[in-house]
C-alpha positions in Angstrom: 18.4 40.9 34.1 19.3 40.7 30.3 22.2 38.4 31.0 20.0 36.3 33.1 17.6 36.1 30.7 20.4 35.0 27.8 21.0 32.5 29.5 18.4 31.3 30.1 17.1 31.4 26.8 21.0 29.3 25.8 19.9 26.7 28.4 16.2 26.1 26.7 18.3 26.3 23.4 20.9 23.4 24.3 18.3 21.2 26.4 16.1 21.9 22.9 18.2 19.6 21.2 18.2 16.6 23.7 16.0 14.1 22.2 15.4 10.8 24.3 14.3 7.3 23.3 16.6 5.2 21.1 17.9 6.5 18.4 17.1 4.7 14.6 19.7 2.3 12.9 18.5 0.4 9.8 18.7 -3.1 10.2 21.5 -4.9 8.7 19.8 -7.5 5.1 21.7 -10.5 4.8 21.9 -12.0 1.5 23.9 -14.8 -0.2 26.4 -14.3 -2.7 24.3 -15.7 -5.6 21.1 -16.7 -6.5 20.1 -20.0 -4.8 17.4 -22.3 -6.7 18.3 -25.7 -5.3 21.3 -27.5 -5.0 24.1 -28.4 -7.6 21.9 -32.3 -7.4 18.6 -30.8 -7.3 18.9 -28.9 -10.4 17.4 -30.0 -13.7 19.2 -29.8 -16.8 20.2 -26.6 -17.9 17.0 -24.4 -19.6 16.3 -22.6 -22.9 15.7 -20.0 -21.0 18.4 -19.1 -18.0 18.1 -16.5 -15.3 21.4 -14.4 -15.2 22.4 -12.0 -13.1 22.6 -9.0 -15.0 20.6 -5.7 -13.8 16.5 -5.9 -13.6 14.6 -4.3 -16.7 11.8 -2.0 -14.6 9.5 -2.5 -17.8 10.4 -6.2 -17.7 7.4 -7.3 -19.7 8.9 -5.9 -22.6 10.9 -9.2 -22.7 7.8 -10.7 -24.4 8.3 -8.5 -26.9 4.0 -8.7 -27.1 3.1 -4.6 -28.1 -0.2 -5.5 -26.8 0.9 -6.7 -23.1 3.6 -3.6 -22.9 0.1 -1.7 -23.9 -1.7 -3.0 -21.2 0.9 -2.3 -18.4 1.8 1.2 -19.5 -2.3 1.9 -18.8 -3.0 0.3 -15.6 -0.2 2.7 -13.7 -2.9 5.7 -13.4 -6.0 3.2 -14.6 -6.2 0.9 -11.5 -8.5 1.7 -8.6 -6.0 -0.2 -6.1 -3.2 2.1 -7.0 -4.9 5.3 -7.1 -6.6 4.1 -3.5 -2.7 3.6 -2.5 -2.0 7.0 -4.0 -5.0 9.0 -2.2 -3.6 7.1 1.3 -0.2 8.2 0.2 -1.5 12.0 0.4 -3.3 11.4 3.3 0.0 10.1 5.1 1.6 13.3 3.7 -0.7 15.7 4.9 -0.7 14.2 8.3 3.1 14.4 8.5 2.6 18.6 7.6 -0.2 18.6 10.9 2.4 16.4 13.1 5.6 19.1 11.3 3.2 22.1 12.7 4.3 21.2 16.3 7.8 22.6 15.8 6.6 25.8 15.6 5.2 28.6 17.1 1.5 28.9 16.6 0.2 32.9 16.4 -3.4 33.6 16.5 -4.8 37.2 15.7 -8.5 37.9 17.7 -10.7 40.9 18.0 -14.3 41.4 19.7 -16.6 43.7 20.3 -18.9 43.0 23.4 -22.1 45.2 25.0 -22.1 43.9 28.2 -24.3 44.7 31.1 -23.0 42.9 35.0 -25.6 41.5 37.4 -27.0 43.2 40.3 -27.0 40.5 42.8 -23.6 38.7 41.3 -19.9 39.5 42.5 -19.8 43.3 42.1 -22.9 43.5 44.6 -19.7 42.2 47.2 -18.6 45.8 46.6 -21.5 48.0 46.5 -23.0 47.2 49.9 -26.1 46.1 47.9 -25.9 42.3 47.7 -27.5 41.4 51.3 -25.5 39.1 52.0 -24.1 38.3 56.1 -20.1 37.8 53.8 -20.1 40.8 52.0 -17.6 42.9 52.0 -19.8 45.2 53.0 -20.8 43.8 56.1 -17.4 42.7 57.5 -15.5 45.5 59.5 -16.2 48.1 57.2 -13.6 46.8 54.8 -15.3 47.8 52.0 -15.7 51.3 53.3 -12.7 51.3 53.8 -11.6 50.3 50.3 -13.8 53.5 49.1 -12.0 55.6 51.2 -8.7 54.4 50.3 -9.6 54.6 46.5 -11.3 57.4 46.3 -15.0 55.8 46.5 -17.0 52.8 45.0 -19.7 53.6 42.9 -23.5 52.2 44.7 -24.7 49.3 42.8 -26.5 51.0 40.3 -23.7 52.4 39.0 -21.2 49.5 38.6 -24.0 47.7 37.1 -24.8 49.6 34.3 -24.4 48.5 30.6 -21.4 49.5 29.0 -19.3 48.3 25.6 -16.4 46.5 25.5 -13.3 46.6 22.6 -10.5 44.9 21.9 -8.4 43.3 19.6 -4.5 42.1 19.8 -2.6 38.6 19.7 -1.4 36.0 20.6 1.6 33.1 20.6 2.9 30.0 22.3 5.4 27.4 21.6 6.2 24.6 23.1 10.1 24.1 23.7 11.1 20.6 22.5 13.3 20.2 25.3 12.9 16.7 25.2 12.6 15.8 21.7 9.6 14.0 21.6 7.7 16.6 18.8 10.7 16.0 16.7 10.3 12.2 17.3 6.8 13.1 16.3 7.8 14.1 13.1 10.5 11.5 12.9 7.4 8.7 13.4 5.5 10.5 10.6 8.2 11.0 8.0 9.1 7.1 8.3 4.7 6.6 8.1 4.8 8.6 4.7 7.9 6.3 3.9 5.6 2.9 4.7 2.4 4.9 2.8 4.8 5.0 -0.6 5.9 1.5 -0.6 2.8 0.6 0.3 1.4 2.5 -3.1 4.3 0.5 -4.9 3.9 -2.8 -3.9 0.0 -2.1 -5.1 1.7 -1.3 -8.5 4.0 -4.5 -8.2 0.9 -6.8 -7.6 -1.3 -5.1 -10.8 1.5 -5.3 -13.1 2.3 -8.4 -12.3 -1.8 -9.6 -12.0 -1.7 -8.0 -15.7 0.4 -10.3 -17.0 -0.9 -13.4 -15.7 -4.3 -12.7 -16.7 -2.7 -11.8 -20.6 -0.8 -14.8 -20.2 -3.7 -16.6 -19.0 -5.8 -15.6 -21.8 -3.8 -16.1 -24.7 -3.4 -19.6 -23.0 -7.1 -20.2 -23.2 -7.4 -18.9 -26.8 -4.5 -21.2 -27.8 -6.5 -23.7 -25.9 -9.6 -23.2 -28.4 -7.4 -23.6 -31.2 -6.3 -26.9 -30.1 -10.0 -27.8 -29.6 -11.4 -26.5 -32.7 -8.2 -28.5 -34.6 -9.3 -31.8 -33.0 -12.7 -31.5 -33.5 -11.8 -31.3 -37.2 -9.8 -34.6 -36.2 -12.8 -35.8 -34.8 -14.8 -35.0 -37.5 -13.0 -36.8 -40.4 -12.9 -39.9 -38.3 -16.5 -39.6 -38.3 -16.6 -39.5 -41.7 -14.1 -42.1 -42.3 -16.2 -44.4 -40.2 -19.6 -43.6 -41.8 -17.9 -44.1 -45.2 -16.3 -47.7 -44.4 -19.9 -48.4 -42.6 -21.9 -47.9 -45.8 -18.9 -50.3 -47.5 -19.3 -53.0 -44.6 -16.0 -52.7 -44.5 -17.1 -52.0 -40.2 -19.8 -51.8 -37.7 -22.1 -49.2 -36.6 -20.1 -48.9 -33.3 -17.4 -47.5 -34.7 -19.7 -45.4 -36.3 -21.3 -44.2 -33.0 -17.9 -44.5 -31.0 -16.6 -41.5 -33.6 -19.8 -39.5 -33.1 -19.4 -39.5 -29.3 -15.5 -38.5 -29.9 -16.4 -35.5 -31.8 -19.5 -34.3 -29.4 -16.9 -35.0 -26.5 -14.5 -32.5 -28.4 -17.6 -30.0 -29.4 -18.1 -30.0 -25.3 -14.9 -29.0 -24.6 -15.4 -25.3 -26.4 -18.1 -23.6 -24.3 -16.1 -23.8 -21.3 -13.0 -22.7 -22.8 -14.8 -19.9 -24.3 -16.3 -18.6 -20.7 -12.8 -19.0 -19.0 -11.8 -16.7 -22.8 -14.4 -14.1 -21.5 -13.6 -14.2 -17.8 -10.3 -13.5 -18.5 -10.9 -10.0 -20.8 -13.1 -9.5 -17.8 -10.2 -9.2 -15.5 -7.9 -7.4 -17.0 -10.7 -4.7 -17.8 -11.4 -5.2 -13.8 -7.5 -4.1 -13.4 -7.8 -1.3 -15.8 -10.8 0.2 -14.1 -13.2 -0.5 -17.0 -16.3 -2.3 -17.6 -16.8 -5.6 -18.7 -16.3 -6.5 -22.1 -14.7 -3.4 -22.4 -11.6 -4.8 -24.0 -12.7 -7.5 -26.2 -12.5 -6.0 -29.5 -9.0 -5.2 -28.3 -8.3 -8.9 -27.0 -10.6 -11.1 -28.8 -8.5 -12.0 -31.6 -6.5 -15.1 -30.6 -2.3 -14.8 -30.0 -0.1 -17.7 -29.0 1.3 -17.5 -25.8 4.5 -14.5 -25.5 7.2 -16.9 -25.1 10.2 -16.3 -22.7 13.3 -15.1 -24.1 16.3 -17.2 -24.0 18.4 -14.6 -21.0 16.2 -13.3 -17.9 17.9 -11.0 -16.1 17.4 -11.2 -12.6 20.1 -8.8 -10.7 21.7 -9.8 -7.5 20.5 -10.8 -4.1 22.1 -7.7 -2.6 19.8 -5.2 -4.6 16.5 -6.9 -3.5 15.7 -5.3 0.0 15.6 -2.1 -2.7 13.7 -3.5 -5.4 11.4 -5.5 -2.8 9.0 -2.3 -1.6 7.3 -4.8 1.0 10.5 -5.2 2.7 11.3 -1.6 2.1 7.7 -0.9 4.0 8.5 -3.2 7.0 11.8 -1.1 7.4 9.4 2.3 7.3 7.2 0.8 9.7 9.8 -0.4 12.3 11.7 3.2 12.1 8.1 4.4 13.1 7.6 2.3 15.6 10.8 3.0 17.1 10.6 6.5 17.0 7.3 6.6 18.6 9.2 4.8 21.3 10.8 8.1 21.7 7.4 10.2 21.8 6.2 7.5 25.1 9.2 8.2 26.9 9.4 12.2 26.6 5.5 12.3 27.8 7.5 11.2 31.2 9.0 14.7 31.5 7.5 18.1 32.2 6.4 20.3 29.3 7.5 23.9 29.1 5.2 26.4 26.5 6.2 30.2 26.2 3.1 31.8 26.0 2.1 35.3 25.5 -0.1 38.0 24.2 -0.7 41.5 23.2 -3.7 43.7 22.1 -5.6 46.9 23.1 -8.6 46.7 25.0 -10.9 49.8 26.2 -14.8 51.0 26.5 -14.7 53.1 23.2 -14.0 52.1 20.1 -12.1 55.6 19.4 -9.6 54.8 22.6 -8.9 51.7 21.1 -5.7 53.7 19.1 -4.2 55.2 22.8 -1.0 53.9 24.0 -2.7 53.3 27.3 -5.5 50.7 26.1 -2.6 48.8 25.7 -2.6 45.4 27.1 0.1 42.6 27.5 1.4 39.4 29.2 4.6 36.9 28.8 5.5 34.0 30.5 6.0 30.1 30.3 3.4 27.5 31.4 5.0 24.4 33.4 3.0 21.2 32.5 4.7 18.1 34.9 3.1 14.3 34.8 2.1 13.8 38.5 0.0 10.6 38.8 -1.7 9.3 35.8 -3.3 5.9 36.9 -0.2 4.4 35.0 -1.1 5.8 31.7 2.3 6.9 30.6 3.9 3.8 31.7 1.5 1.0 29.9 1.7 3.4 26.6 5.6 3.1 26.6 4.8 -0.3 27.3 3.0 -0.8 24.2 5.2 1.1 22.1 8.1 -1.1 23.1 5.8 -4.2 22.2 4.7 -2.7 18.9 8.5 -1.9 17.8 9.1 -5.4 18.6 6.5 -6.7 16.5 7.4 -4.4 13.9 11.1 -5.6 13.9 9.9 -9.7 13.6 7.4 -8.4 10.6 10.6 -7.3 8.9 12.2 -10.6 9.9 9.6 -12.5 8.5 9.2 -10.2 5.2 12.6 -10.4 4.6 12.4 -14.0 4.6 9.5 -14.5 2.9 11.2 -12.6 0.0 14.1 -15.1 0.0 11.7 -18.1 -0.1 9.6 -16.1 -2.6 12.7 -15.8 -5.6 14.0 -19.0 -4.5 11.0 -20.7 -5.4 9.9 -18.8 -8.4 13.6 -19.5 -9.4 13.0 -23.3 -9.1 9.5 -23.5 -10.6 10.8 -21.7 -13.8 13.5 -24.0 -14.6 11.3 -27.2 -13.3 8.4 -26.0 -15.8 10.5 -25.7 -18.5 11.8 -29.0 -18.2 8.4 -30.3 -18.0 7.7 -28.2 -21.6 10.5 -29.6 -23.2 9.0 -33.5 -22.6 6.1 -32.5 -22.9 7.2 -31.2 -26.4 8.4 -34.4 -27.1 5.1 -36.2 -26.3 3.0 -34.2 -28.3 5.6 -35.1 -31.5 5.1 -38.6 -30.7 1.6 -38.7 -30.2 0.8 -37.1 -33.3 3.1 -39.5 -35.0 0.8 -42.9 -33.4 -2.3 -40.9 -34.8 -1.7 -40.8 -38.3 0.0 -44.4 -37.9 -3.5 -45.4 -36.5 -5.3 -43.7 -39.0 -3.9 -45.5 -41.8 -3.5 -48.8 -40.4 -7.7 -48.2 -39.4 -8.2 -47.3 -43.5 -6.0 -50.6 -44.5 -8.3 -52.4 -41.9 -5.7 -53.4 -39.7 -6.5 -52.1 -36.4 -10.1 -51.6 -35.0 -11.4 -48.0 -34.6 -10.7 -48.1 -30.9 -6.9 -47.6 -31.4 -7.5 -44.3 -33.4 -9.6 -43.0 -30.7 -6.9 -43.9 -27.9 -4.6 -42.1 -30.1 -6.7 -38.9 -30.8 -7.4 -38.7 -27.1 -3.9 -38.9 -26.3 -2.8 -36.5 -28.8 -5.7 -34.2 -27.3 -4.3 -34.5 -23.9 -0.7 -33.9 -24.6 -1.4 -31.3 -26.9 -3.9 -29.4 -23.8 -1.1 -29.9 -21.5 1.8 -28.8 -23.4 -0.4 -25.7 -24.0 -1.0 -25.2 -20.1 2.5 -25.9 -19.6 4.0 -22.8 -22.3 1.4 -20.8 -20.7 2.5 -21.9 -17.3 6.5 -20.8 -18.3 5.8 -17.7 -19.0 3.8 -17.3 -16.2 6.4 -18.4 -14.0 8.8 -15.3 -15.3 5.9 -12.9 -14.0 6.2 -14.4 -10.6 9.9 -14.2 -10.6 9.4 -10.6 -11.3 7.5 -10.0 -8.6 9.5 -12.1 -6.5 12.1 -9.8 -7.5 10.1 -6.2 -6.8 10.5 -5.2 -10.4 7.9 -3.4 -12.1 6.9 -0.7 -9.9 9.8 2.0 -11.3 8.1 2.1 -14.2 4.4 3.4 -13.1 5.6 6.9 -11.1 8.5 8.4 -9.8 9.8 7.3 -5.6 
């Protein structure tokens, strides 16, 4: 009997480690040799600032070399609500892995009760004491319950069964359900990969902040070098004005140049209301990203700083390295092991379920009997549980599961590509904008150059006022869009960044 049970026991042991449904394999990430941002034709001329691959800086805002940017992204790691919302899923994925883990062990429960319990009269024991009145009782059929009390020594009348009595016991009890065909460890399997996905998920929510940060620092130290341009030309504007009301009072000109200046400076005066609500909706955002209230960082970011410009190297790694640095591509890949393995879970709910159950405890009518050997009670045995007909249940949820690991599978396709398309275009749109800067550069130069030309051709009385006011407009514009444009640079090397999955290494650890 021991042998048989042995082997038994070897059988559950080797079937235990049968596990059906396919089996994960990482999909393969293709990459290019190099960095592709256009071709050899499509390429402008090379840029101040040129993307090399060398290894990624995880705190690569420090390029700036701005304290007060490197400042604001070492806070917003354990300030933002989006992350710590990432991080409280993140733990919630956790602890439902440990519940889903549970299942691969055996669960023991421990139970004790006391019970004064008194039996009916007219219910089942009444079969036995003659006393029920019914035409089936045991009593009325052959004598078969008289002869039970003669076999047995006699059945107490119905009085007596039915009396009160108390009722103890206490003991325990186990069961565990052999994983014969693998589908609790494909449970667990599922889960592990859904903590995987919950943790990239949490980093690409630190990708996006860090990389929202920056914009919005760029954005506002954009706007503030904005003001200064507008505050400089309205200082332009005004000397025109005064020019013009001088050479009035001489005759040397005519009221409408006079009211042509005016309109010039109250045009320029306009322009610094709006700039200064885009300066406040800005230090709103970033305190937004840092979990504060509004206006709580202006005294920190009021006081105007040129645009961080981009350093002359930018280090960009190389293609093979970003399916690591990328965490939504690293998520996909969590999410299609997951779906995969629950693949595994549909088709073991096809075969039977085997739990060894069993239990032990004492049981008796007085609490000081409850110590005897003989109150003793037991029982060991497995329970059988086989899928007969379900209404096609089991079949439509493997079904699914096949359909969802599909979809999960062209979701990691499509990230995948979306991440190539992603650092190829933030590759382009940095060198492109840089180009643009440099002529831009080069019209702002110019145009400063035909202003003061103007201006003292308009004092000899050469040229009428209207050529120095198409000059100060154009020097206006070109000066307003060269800023955009160093603003937009810069910007352009935060959305390479993220195109590249940087950043996140930097706010906490896996």
């Amino acid at each position: 009997m021991l042998v048989r049970t042995s082997q038994s026991l070897a059988i559950a042991l080797a079937l235990a480690g049968c596990t059906v449904g396919p089996d994960w394999h990482a999909p393969r990430f293709f990459s290019p040799s190099a960095w592709f941002a256009g071709g050899p034709s499509s390429r402008p001329a090379k840029p101040v600032s040129e993307p090399v691959p060398e290894p990624v800086d995880p705190a690569w805002w420090n390029l700036f070399h701005d304290p007060e940017l490197t400042a604001l992204e070492t806070r917003v790691a354990s300030a933002n609500l989006n992350v710590r919302l990432s991080t409280v899923r993140l733990l919630e994925s956790r602890a439902q892995r440990q519940i889903t883990g549970a299942d691969q062990f055996p669960s023991l429960n421990g139970s004790g009760s006391y019970t004064h319990e008194k039996p009916s009269e007219k219910g089942v024991l009444s079969l036995f004491s003659g006393g029920g009145g019914s035409s089936g009782s045991f009593a009325g059929q052959g004598g078969i319950a008289n002869g039970m009390t003669g076999r047995q020594g006699g059945i107490p009348n119905n009085s007596a069964i039915t009396q009160p009595f108390d009722l103890w016991q206490y003991g325990f009890d186990a069961s565990w359900e052999l994983d014969l065909w693998g589908r609790v460890r494909r449970e667990v399997e599922s889960a592990d990969a859904s903590v995987e996905a919950s943790a990239d998920a949490r980093r690409s929510a630190l990708l996006e902040v860090v990389a929202e940060v920056a914009r919005d620092y760029l954005q506002l130290r954009g706007i503030q070098t904005q003001i200064g341009i507008a505050q400089e030309n309205i200082q332009t504007a005004q000397q025109s004005l005064e020019l013009t009301q001088a050479r009035y009072r001489g005759g040397l000109t005519t009221e409408l140049d006079v009211a042509n200046a005016a309109a010039q400076l109250a045009s320029n005066q306009a322009q610094i209301p709006r700039l200064q609500q885009q300066e406040a909706q800005e230090i709103n955002a970033l305190s937004f990203l840092l979990g504060e209230g509004p206006e709580a960082l202006r005294s920190e970011l009021a006081t105007a700083r040129p645009v961080p410009p981009v350093p002359p190297r930018v280090p960009v790694g190389v293609p093979s390295e970003l399916a690591r640095r990328r965490p939504d591509i690293r998520e996909a890949e969590a999410q299609l092991h997951a779906a995969t393995a629950d693949i595994g879970v549909a088709v073991a709910d096809f075969y039977p379920r085997i739990t060894l159950d069993g239990s032990i405890g004492l049981q008796a009518l007085r609490f000081k009997d409850l110590g005897d050997w003989s109150a003793r009670q037991y029982g060991l045995g497995p329970t059988l549980t086989l899928p007969i007909f379900q209404g096609g249940q089991l079949r439509a949820t493997l079904e699914l599961r096949k359909v969802q690991q599909q979809e999960a599978a062209l979701n990691y396709q499509q990230t995948v590509l979306q991440a190539w398309h992603d650092v190829d275009n933030a590759l382009i749109a940095y060198r492109a904008e840089q180009t643009r800067r440099d002529a831009l550069q080069r019209a702002v130069d110019q145009n400063r150059r035909a202003l003061y030309l103007a201006q003292e051709r308009y004092r000899q009385g050469l040229i009428d006022f209207l050529n120095v006011l198409d000059a100060e407009r154009a020097v206006l514009a070109a000066e307003q869009q060269l800023a955009d444009s160093t603003t937009t640079v810069s910007e352009n090397m935060v959305q390479l960044y993220k195109a590249l999955g940087g950043g996140w290494e930097t706010g906490f650890p896996g």
